[in-house]
GUVORO-861825 format. One record per residue (C-alpha): residue number from 1; residue in three letters; x, y, z. Coordinates in steps of 0.05 Angstrom, whole numbers, plus 5000, padded with zeros to 4 digits. Layout:
<romars>
+-----+------+------+------+------+
|  nr | rest |   xx |   yy |   zz |
+-----+------+------+------+------+
| NUM |  ala |    X |    Y |    Z |
...
+-----+------+------+------+------+
</romars>
This chain:
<romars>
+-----+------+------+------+------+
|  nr | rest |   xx |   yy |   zz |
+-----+------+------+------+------+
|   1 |  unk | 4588 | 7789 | 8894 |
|   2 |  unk | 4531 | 7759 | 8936 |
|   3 |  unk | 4542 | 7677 | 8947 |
|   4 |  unk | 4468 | 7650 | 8927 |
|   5 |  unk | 4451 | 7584 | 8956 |
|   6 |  unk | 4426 | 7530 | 8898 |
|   7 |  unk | 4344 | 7531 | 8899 |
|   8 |  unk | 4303 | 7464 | 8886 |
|   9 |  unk | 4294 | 7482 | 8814 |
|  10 |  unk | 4364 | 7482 | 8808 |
|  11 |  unk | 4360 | 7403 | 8821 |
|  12 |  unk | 4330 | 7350 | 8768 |
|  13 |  unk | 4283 | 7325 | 8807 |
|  14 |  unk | 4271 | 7282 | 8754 |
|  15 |  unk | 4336 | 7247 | 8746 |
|  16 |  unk | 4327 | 7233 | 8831 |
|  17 |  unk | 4255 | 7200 | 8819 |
|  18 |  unk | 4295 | 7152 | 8760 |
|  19 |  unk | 4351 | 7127 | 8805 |
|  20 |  unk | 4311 | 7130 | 8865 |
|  21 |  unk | 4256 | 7080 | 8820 |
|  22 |  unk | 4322 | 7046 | 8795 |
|  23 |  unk | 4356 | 7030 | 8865 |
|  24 |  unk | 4276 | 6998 | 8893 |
|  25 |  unk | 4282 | 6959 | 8834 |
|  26 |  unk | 4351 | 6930 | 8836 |
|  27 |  unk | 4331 | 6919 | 8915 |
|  28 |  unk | 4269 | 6885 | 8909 |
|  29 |  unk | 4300 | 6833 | 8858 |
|  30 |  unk | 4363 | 6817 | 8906 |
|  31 |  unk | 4298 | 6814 | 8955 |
|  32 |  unk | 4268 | 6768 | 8908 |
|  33 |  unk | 4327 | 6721 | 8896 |
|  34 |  unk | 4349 | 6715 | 8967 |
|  35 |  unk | 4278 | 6696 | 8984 |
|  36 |  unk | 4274 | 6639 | 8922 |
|  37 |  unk | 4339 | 6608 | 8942 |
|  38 |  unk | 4324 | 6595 | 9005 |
|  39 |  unk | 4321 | 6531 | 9037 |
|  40 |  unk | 4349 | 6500 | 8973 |
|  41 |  unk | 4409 | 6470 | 8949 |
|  42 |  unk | 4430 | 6542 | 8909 |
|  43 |  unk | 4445 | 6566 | 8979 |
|  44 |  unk | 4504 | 6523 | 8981 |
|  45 |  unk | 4529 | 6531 | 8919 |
|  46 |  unk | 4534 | 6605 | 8949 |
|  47 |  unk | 4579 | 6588 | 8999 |
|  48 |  unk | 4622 | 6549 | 8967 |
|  49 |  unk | 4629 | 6611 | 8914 |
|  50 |  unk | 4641 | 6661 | 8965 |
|  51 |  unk | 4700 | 6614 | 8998 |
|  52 |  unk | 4731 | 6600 | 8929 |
|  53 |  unk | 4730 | 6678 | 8924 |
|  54 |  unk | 4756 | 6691 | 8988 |
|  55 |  unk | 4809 | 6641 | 8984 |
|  56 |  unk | 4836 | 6663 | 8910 |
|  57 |  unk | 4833 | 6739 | 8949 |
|  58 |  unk | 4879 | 6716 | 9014 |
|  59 |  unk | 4921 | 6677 | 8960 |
|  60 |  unk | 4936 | 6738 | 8919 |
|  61 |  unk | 4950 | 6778 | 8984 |
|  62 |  unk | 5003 | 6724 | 9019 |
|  63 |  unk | 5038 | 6719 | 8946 |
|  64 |  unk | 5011 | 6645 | 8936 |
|  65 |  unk | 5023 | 6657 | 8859 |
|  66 |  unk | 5009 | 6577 | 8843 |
|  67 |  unk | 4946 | 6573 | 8884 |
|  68 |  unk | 4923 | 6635 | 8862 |
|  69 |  unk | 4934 | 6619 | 8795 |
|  70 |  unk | 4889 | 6553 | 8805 |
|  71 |  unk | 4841 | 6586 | 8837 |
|  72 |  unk | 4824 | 6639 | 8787 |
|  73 |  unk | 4830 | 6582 | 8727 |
|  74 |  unk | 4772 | 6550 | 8767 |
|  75 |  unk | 4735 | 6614 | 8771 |
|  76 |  unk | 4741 | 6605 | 8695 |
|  77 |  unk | 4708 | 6538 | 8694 |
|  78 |  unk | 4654 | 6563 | 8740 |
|  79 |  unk | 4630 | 6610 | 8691 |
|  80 |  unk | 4608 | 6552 | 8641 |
|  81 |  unk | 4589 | 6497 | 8702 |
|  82 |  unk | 4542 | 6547 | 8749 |
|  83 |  unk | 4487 | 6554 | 8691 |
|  84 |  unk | 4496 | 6482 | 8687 |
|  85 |  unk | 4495 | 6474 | 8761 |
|  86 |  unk | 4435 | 6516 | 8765 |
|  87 |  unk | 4398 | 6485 | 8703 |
|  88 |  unk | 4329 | 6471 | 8743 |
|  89 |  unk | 4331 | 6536 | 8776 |
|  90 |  unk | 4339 | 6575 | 8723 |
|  91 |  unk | 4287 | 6542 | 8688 |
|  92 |  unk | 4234 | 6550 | 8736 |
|  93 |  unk | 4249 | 6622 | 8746 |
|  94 |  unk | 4242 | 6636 | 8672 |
|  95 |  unk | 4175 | 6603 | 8671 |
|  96 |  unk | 4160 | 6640 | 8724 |
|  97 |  unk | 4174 | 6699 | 8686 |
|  98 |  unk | 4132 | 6680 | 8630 |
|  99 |  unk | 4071 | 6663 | 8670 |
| 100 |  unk | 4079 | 6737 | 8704 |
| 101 |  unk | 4088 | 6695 | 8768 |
| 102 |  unk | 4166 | 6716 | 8792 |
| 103 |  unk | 4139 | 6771 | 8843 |
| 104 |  unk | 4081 | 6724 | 8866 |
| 105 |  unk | 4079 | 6694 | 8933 |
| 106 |  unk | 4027 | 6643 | 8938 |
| 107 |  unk | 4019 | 6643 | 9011 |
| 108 |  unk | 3943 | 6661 | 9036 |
| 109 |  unk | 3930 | 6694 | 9104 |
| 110 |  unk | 3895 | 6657 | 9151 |
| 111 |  unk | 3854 | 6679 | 9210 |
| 112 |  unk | 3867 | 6637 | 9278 |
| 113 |  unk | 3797 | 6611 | 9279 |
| 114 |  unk | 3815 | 6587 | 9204 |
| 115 |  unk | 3886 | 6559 | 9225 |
| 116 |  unk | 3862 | 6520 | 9285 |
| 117 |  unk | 3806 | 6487 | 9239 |
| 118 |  unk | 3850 | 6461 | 9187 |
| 119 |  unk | 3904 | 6438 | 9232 |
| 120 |  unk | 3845 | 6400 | 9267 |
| 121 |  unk | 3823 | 6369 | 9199 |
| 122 |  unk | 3893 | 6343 | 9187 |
| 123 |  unk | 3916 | 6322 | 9253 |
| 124 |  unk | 3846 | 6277 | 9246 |
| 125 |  unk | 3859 | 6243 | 9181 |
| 126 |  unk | 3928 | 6242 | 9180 |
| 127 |  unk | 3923 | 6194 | 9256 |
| 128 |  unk | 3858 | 6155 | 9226 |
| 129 |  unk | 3905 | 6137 | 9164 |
| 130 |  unk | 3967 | 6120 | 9209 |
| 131 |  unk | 3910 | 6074 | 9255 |
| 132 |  unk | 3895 | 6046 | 9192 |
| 133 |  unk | 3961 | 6040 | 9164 |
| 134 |  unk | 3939 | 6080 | 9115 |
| 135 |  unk | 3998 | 6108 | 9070 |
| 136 |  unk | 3988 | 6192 | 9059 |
| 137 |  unk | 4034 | 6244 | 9040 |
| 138 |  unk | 4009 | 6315 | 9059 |
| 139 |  unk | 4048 | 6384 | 9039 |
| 140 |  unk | 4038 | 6442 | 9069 |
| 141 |  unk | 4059 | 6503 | 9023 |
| 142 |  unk | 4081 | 6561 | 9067 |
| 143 |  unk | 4120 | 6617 | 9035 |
| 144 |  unk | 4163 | 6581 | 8981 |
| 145 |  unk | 4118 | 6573 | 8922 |
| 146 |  unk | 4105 | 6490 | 8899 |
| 147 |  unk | 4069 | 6509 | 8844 |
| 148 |  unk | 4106 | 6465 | 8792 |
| 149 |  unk | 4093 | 6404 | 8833 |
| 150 |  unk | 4034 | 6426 | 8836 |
| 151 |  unk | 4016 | 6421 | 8764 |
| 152 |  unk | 4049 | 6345 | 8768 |
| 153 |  unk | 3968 | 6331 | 8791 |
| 154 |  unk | 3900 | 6335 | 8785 |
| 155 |  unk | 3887 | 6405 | 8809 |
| 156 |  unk | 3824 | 6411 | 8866 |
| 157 |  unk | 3811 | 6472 | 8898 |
| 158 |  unk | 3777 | 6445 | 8947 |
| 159 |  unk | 3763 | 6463 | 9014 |
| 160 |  unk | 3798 | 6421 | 9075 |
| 161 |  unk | 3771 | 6364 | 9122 |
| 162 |  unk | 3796 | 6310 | 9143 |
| 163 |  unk | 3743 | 6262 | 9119 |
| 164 |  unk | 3760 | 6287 | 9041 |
| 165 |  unk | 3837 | 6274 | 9061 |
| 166 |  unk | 3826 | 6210 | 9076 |
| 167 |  unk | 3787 | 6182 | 9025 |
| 168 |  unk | 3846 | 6210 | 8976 |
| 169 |  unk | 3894 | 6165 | 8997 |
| 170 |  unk | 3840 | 6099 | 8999 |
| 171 |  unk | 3892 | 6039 | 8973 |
| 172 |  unk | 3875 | 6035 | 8897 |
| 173 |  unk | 3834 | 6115 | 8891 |
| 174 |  unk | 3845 | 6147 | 8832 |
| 175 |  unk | 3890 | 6193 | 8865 |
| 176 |  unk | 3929 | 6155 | 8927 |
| 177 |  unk | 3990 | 6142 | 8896 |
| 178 |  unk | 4018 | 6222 | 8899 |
| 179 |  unk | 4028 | 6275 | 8947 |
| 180 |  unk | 3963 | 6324 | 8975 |
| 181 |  unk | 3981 | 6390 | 8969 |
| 182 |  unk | 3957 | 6448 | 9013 |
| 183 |  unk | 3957 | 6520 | 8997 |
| 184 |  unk | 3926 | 6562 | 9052 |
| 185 |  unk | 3856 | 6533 | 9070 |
| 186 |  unk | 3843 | 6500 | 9010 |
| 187 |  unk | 3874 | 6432 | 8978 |
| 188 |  unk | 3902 | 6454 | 8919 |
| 189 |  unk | 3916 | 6389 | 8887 |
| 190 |  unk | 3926 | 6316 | 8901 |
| 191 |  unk | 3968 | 6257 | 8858 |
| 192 |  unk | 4028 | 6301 | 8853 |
| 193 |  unk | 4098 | 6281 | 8839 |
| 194 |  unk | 4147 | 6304 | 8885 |
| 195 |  unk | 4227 | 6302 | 8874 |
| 196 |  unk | 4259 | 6250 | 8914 |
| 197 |  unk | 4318 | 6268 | 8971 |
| 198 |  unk | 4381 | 6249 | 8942 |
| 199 |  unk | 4410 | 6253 | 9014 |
| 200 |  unk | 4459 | 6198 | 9020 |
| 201 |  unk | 4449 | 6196 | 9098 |
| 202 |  unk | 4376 | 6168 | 9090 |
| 203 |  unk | 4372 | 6097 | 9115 |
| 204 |  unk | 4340 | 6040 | 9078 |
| 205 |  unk | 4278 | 6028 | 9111 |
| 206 |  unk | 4253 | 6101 | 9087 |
| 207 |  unk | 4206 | 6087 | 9027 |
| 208 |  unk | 4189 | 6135 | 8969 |
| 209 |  unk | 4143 | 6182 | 9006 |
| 210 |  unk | 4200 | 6195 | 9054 |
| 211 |  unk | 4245 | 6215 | 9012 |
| 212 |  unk | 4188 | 6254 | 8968 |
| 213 |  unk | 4177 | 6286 | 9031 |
| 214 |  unk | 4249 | 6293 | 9043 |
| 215 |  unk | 4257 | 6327 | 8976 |
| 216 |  unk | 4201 | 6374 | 8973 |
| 217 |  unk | 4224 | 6408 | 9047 |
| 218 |  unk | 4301 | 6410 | 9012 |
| 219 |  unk | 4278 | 6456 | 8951 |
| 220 |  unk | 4230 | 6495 | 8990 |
| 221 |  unk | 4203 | 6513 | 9057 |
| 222 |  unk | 4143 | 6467 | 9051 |
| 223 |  unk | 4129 | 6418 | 9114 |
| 224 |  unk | 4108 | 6355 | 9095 |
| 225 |  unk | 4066 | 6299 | 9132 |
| 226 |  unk | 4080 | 6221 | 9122 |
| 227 |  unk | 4039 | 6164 | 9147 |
| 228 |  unk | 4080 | 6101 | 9131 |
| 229 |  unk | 4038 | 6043 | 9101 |
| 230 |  unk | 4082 | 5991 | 9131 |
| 231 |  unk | 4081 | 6020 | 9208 |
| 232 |  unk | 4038 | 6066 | 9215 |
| 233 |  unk | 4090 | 6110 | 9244 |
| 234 |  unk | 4090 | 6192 | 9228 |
| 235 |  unk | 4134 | 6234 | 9204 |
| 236 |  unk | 4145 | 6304 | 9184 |
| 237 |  unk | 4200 | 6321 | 9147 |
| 238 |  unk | 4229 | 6403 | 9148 |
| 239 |  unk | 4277 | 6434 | 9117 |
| 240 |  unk | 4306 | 6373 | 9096 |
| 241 |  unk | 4302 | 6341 | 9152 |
| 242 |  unk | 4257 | 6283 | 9178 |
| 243 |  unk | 4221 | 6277 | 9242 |
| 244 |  unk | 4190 | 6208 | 9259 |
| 245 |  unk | 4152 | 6174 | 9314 |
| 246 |  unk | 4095 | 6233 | 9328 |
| 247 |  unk | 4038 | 6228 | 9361 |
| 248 |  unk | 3977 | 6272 | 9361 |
| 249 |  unk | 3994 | 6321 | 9410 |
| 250 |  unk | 4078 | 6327 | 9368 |
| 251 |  unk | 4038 | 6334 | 9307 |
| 252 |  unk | 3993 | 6382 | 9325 |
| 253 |  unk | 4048 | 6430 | 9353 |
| 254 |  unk | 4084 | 6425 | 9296 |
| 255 |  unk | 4027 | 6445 | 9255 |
| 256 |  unk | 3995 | 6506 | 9300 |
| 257 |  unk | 4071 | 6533 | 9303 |
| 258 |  unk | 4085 | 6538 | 9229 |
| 259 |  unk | 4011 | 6563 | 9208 |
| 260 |  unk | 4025 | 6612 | 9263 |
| 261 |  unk | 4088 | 6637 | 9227 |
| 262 |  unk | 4057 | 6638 | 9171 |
| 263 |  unk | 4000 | 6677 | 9190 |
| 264 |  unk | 4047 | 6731 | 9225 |
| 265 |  unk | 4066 | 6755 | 9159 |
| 266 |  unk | 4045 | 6815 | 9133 |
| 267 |  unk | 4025 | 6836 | 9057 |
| 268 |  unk | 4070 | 6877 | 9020 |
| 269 |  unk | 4085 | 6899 | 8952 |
| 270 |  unk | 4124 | 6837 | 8938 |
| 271 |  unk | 4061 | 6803 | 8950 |
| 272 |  unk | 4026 | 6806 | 8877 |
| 273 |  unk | 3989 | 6748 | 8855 |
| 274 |  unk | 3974 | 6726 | 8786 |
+-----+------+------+------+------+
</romars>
């Protein structure tokens, strides 16, 4: 009898196209959450999980029967403390969800012409405030989405310049007493509410806006701009950590080199907005 090789009919091509759909999907959500966590304090938690785990594993292997035993009793616990851990997380990814918004990445593309006339624009009124002694807190959205801070204020849309930034933060304007957010090219919204750094580390002399500043760059990959009312002196704080004493020229680097970053991104699929 003649050996006949299987033919393509003989496969369900089918079935391939569902767990071929089924693996994208499964890999675009680890994607997903691996690009949400970062650069805030879940990314710790992490670590500390994966040590517990690896530590109850070694203790099994080496015969550690009383630590292991501890160990997995905490693993226990962890399964009632980690949503409880994660409370604020969890709740802004399920309102995500509901607003359609959990695949959208809020950061807009922006030409170098565009990039090198908004960095201009807040470079400007960012050093005319800090002349002045002018207190400002600026954030700079990048790929981590703000968007619930952002609905802590009165939304703008408007377009940049540095003569509109500074007559935001005016002492006793409507809207000087919050935080200027920035989405792309456009100012989003200004008179937001920020979450404050609980960093123990911080020293005394760092007012609210630090630490708002402080807090914002912990949770997300934001970089925000200070001008202290008191001094004059300015700051940018990233990834949860605080730069002082710039001048124009430190500023202005730190500016061009994160709006380039951002611009060398590409679109992808991942990229839907809402």
């Amino acid at each position: 009898m003649l050996f006949r090789l299987p033919t393509v009919s003989s496969f369900n091509i089918m079935d391939m196209l569902i767990e071929t759909i089924d693996i994208l999907v499964v890999a675009a959500l680890i994607y997903k959450l691996f690009v949400w966590i970062k650069g805030t304090r879940a990314v710790q938690l992490i670590k500390g999980l994966a040590v517990l785990l690896v530590a109850t594993t070694v203790s099994n292997w080496l015969g550690l029967y009383t630590i292991n035993w501890v160990l997995k009793n905490i693993q226990g616990m962890l399964i009632v403390a980690i949503p409880v851990v994660f409370q604020p997380e969890l709740r802004r990814a399920l309102e995500r969800l509901g607003r359609g918004r959990f695949f959208a990445r809020p950061i807009v593309f922006l030409g170098e012409e565009d990039a090198a006339r908004i960095v201009g624009d807040i470079v400007r009124a960012v050093m005319v405030m800090a002349k002045n002694k002018t207190g400002a807190l600026i954030v700079i959205e990048r790929e981590t989405g703000v968007n619930d801070y952002i609905e802590t204020g009165v939304k703008l849309d408007s377009m940049i310049s540095g003569e509109f930034l500074i007559n935001i933060f005016v002492p006793n304007s409507p809207l000087h007493d919050g935080a200027v957010i920035i989405r792309g090219d456009r100012v989003a919204a200004a008179g937001c509410f920020l979450p404050l750094s609980e960093n123990p580390d911080l020293t005394q002399e760092l007012g609210t806006r630090h630490r708002a500043a402080m807090g914002i760059t912990e949770i997300s990959d934001a970089i925000a701009i200070v001008a202290s009312e008191e001094t004059g002196i300015v700051s940018v704080a990233r990834e949860g950590s605080l730069t002082r004493y710039l001048d124009e020229r430190m500023l202005r680097e730190v500016l061009e080199e994160s709006l380039t970053q951002k611009t060398m991104h590409q679109p992808s699929f991942l990229n839907w907005r809402s």
